[in-house]
MARMIKE-854035 format. One record per residue: residue number from 1; residue in three letters; y, x, z negated of N, C-alpha, C in turn. Coordinates in nm, 3 decimals, decimal comma. Layout:
<pos:NUM code:ALA n.north:Y n.east:X n.up:Z ca.north:Y ca.east:X ca.up:Z c.north:Y c.east:X c.up:Z>
...
This chain:
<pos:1 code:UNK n.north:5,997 n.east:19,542 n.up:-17,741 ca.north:6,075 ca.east:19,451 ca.up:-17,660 c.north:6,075 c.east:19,313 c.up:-17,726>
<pos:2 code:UNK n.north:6,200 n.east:19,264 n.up:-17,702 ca.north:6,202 ca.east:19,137 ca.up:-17,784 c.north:6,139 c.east:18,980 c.up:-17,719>
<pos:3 code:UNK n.north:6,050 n.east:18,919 n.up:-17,791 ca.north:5,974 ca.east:18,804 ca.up:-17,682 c.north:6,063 c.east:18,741 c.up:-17,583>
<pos:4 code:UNK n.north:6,051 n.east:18,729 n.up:-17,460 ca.north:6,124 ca.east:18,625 ca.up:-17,411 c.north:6,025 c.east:18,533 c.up:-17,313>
<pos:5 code:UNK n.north:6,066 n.east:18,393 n.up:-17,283 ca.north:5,971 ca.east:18,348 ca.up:-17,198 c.north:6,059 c.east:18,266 c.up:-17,114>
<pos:6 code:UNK n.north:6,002 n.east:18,226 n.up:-16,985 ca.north:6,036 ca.east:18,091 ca.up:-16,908 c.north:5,976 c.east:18,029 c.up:-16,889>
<pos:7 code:UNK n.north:6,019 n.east:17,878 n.up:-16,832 ca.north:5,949 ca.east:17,822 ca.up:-16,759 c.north:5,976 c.east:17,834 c.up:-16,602>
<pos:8 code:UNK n.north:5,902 n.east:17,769 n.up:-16,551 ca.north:5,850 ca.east:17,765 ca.up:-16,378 c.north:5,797 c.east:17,649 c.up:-16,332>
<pos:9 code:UNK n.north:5,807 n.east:17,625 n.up:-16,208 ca.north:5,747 ca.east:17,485 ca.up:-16,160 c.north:5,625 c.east:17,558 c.up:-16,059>
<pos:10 code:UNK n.north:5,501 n.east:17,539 n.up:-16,036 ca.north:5,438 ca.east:17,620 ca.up:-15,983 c.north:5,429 c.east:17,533 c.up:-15,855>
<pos:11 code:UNK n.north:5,343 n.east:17,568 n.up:-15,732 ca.north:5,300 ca.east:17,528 ca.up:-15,622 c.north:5,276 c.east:17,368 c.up:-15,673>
<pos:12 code:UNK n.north:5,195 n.east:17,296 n.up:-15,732 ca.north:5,154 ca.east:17,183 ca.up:-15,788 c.north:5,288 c.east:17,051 c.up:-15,830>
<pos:13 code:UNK n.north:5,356 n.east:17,187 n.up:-15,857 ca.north:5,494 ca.east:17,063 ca.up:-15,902 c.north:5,468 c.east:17,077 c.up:-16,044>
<pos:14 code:UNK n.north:5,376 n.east:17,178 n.up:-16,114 ca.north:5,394 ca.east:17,139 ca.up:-16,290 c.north:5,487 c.east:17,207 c.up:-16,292>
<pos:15 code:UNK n.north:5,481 n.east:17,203 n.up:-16,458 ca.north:5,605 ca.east:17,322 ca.up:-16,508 c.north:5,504 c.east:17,419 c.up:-16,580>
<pos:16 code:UNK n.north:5,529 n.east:17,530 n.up:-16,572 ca.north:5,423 ca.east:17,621 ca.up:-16,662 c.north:5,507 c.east:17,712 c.up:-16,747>
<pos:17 code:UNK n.north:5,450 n.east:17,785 n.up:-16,845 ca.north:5,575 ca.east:17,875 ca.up:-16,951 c.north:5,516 c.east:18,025 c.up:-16,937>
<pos:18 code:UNK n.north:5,588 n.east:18,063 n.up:-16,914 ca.north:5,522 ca.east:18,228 ca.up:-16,870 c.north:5,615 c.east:18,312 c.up:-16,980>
<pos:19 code:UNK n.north:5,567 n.east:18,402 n.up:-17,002 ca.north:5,578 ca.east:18,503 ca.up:-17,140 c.north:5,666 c.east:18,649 c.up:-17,019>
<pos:20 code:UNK n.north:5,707 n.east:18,702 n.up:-17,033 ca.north:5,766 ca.east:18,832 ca.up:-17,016 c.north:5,704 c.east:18,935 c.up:-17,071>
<pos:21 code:UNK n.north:5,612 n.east:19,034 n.up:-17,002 ca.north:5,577 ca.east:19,102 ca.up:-17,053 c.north:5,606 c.east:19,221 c.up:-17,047>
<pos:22 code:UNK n.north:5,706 n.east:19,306 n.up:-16,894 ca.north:5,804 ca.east:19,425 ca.up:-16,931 c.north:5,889 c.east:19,403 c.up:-16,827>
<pos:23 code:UNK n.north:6,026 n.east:19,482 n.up:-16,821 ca.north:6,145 ca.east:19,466 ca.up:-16,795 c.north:6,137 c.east:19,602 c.up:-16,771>
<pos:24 code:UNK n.north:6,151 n.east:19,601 n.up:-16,595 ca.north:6,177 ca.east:19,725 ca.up:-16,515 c.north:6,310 c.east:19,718 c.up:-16,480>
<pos:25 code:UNK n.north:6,373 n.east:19,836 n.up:-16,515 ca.north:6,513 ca.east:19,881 ca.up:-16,425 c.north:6,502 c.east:20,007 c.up:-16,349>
<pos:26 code:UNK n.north:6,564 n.east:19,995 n.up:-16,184 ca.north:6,560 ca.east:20,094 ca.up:-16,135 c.north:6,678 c.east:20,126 c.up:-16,123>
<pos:27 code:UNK n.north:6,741 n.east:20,222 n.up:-16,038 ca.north:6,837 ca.east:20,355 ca.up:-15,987 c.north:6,918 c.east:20,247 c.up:-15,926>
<pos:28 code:UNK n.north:6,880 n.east:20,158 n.up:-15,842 ca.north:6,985 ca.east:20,062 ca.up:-15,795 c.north:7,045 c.east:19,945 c.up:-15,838>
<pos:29 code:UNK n.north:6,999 n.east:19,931 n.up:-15,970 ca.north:7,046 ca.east:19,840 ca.up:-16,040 c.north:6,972 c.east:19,708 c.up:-16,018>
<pos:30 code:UNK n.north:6,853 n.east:19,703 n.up:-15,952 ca.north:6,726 ca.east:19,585 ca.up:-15,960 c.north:6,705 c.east:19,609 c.up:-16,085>
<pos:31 code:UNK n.north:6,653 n.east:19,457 n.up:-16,113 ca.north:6,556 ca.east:19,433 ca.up:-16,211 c.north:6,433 c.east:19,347 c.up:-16,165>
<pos:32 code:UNK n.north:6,311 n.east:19,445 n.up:-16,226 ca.north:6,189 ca.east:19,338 ca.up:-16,219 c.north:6,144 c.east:19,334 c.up:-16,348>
<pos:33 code:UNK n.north:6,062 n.east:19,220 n.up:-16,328 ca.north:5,984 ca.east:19,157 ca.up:-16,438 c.north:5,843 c.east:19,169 c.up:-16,414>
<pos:34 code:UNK n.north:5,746 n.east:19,199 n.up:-16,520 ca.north:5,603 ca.east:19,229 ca.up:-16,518 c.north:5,597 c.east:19,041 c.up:-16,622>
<pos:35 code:UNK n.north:5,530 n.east:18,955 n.up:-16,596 ca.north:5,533 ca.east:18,811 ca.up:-16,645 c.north:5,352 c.east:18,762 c.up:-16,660>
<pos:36 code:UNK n.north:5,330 n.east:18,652 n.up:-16,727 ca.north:5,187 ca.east:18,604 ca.up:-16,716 c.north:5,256 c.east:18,474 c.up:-16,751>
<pos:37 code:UNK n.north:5,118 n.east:18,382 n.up:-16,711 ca.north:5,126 ca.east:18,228 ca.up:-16,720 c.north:5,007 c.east:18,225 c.up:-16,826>
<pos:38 code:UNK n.north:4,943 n.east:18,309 n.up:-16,894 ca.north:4,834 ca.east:18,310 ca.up:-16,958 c.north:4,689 c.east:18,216 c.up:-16,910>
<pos:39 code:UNK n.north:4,740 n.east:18,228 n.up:-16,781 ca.north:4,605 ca.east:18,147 ca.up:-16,694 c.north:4,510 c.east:18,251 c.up:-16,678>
<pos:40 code:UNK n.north:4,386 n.east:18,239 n.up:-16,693 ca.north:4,228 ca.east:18,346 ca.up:-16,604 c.north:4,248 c.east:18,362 c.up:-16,507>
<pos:41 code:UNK n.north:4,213 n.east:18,492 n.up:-16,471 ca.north:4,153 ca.east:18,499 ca.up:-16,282 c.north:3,981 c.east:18,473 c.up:-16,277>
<pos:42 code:UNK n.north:3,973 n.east:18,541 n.up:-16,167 ca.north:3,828 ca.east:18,483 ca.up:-16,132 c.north:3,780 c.east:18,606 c.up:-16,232>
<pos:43 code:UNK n.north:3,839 n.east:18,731 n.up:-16,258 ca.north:3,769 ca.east:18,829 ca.up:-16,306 c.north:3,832 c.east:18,804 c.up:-16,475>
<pos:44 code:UNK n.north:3,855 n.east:18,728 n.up:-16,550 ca.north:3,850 ca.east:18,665 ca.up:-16,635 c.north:3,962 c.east:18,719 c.up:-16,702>
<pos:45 code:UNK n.north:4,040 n.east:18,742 n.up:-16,624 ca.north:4,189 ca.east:18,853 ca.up:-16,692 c.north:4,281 c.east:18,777 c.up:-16,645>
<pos:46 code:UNK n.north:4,397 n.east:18,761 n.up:-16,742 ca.north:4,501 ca.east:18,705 ca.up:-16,738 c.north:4,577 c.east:18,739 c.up:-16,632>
<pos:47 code:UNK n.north:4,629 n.east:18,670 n.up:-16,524 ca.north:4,736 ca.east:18,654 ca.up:-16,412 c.north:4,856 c.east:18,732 c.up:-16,483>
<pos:48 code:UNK n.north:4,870 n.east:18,860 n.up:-16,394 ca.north:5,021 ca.east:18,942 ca.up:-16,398 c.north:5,063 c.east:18,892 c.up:-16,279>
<pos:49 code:UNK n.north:5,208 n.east:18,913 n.up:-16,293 ca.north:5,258 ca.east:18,856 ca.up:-16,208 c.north:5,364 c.east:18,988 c.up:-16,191>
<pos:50 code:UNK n.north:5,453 n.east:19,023 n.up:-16,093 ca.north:5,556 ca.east:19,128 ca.up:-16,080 c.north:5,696 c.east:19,030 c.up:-15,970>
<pos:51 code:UNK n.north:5,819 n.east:19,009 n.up:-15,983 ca.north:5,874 ca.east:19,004 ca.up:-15,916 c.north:6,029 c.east:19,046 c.up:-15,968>
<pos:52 code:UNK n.north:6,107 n.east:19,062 n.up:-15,850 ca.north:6,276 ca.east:19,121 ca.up:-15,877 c.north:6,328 c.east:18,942 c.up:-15,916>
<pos:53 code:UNK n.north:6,454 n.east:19,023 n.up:-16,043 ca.north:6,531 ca.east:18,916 ca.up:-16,085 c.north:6,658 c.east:18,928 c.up:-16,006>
<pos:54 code:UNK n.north:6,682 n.east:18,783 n.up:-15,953 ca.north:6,776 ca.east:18,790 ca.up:-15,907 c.north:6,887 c.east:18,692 c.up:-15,874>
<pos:55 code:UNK n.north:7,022 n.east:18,701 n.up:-15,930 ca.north:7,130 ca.east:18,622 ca.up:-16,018 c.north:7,142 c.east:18,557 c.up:-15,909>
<pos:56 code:UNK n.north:7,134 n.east:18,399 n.up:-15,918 ca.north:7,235 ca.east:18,341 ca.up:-15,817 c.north:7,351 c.east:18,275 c.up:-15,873>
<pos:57 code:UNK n.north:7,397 n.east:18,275 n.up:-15,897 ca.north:7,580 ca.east:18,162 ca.up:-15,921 c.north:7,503 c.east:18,183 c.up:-16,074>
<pos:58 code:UNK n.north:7,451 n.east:18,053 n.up:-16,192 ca.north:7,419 ca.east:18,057 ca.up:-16,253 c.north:7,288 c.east:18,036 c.up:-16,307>
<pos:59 code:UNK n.north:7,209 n.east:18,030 n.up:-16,199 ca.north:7,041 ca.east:18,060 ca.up:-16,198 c.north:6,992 c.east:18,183 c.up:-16,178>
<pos:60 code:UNK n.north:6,843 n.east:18,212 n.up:-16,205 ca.north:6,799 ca.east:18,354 ca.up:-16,176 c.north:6,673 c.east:18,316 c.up:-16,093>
<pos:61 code:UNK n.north:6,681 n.east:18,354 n.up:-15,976 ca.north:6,556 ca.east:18,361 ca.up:-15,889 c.north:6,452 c.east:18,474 c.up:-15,892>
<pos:62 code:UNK n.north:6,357 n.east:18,456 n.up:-15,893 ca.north:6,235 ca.east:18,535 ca.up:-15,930 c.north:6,187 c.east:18,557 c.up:-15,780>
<pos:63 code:UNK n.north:6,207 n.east:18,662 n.up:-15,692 ca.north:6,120 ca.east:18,724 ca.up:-15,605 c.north:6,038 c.east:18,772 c.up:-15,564>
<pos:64 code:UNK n.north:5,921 n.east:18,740 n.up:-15,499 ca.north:5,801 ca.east:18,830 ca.up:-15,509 c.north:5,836 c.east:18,987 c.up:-15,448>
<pos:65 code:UNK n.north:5,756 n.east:19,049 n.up:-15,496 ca.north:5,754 ca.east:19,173 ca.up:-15,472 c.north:5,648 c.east:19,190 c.up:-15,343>
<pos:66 code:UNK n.north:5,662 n.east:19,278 n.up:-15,247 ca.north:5,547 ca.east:19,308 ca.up:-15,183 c.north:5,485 c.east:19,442 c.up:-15,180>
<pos:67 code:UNK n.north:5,578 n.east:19,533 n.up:-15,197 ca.north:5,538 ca.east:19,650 ca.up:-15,199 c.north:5,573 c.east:19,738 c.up:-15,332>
<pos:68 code:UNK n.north:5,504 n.east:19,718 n.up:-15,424 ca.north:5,492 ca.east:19,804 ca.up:-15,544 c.north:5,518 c.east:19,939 c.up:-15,582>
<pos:69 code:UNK n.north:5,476 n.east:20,028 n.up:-15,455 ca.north:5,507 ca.east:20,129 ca.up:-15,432 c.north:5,686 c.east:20,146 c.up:-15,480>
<pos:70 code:UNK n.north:5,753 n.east:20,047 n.up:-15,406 ca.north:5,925 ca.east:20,072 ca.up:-15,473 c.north:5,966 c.east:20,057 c.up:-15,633>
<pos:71 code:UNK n.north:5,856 n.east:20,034 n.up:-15,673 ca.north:5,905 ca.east:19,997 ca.up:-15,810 c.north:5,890 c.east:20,135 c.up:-15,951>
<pos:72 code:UNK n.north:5,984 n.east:20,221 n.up:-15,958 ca.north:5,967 ca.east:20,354 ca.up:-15,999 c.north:5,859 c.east:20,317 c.up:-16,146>
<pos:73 code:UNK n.north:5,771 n.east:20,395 n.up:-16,141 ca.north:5,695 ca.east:20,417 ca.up:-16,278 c.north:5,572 c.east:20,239 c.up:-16,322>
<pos:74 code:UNK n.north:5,549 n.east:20,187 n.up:-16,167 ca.north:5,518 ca.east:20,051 ca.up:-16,195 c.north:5,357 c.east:20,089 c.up:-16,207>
<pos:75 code:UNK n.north:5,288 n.east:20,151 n.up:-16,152 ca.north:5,130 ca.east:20,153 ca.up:-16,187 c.north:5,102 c.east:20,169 c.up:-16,369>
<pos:76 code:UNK n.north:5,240 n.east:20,276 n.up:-16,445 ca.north:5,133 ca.east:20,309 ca.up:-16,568 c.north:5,195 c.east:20,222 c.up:-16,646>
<pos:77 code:UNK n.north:5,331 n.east:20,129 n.up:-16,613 ca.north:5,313 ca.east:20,049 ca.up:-16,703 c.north:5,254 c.east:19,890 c.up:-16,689>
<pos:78 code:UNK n.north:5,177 n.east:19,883 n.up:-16,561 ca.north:5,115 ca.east:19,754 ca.up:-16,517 c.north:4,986 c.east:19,806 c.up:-16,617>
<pos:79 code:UNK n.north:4,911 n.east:19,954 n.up:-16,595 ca.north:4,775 ca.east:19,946 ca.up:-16,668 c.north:4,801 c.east:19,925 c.up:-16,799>
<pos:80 code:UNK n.north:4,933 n.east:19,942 n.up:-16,869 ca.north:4,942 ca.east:19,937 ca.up:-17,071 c.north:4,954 c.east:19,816 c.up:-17,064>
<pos:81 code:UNK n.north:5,025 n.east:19,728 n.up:-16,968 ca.north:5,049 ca.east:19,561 ca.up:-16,983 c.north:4,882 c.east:19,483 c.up:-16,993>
<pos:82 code:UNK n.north:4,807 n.east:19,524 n.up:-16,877 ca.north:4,682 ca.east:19,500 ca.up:-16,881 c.north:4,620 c.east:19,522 c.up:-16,990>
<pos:83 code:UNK n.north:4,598 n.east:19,637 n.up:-17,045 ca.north:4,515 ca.east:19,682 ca.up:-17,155 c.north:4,555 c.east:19,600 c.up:-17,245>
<pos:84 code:UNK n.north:4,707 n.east:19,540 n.up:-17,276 ca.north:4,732 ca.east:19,468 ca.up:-17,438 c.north:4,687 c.east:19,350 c.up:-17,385>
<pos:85 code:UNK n.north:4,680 n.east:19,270 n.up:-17,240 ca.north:4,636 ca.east:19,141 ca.up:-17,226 c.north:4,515 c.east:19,156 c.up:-17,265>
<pos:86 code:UNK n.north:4,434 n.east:19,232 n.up:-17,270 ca.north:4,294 ca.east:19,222 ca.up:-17,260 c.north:4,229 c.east:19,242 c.up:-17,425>
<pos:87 code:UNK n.north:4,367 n.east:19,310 n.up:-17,494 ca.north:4,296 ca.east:19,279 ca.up:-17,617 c.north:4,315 c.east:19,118 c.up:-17,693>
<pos:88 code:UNK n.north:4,437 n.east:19,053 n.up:-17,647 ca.north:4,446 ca.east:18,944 ca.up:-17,657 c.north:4,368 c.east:18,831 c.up:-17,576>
<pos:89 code:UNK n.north:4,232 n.east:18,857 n.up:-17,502 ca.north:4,215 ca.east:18,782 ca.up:-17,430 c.north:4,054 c.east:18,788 c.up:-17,485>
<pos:90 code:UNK n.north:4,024 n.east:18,717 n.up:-17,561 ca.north:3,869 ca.east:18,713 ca.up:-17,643 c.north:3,802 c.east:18,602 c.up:-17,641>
């Protein structure tokens, strides 16, 4: 997959740059995004993030997801996303 990144303004009012790390398409023509801010958690692993892209006029709003379960094939590629953060994370 080819790099892509954004930025974001988080809760705080910064701006932060988050990396793209996979690009889900389902049956209905959603798209989600698997994303990191390359920030730690408490368990010392990089913040995934999951939400639907979604076009407005000429912006793209990022939705949280709540239920994962809808997202076809999202557990085995959240654990390969994990596993490559974690080799990058030393």
């Amino acid at each position: 997959m080819e790099e892509m990144s954004f930025t974001i303004v988080n809760n705080d009012g910064i701006e932060v740059k988050c990396d793209v790390l996979s690009i889900i398409n389902d049956e209905e023509d959603k798209t989600y995004l698997l994303y990191t801010d390359y920030i730690l958690n408490d368990n010392n692993e990089y913040n995934v993030y999951v939400s639907q892209l979604i076009k407005d006029e000429d912006n793209f709003i990022l939705e949280e997801i709540d239920n994962l379960d809808l997202i076809p094939g999202f557990q085995e590629i959240y654990e390969d996303v994990k596993k490559q953060l974690a080799i990058h994370n030393w």
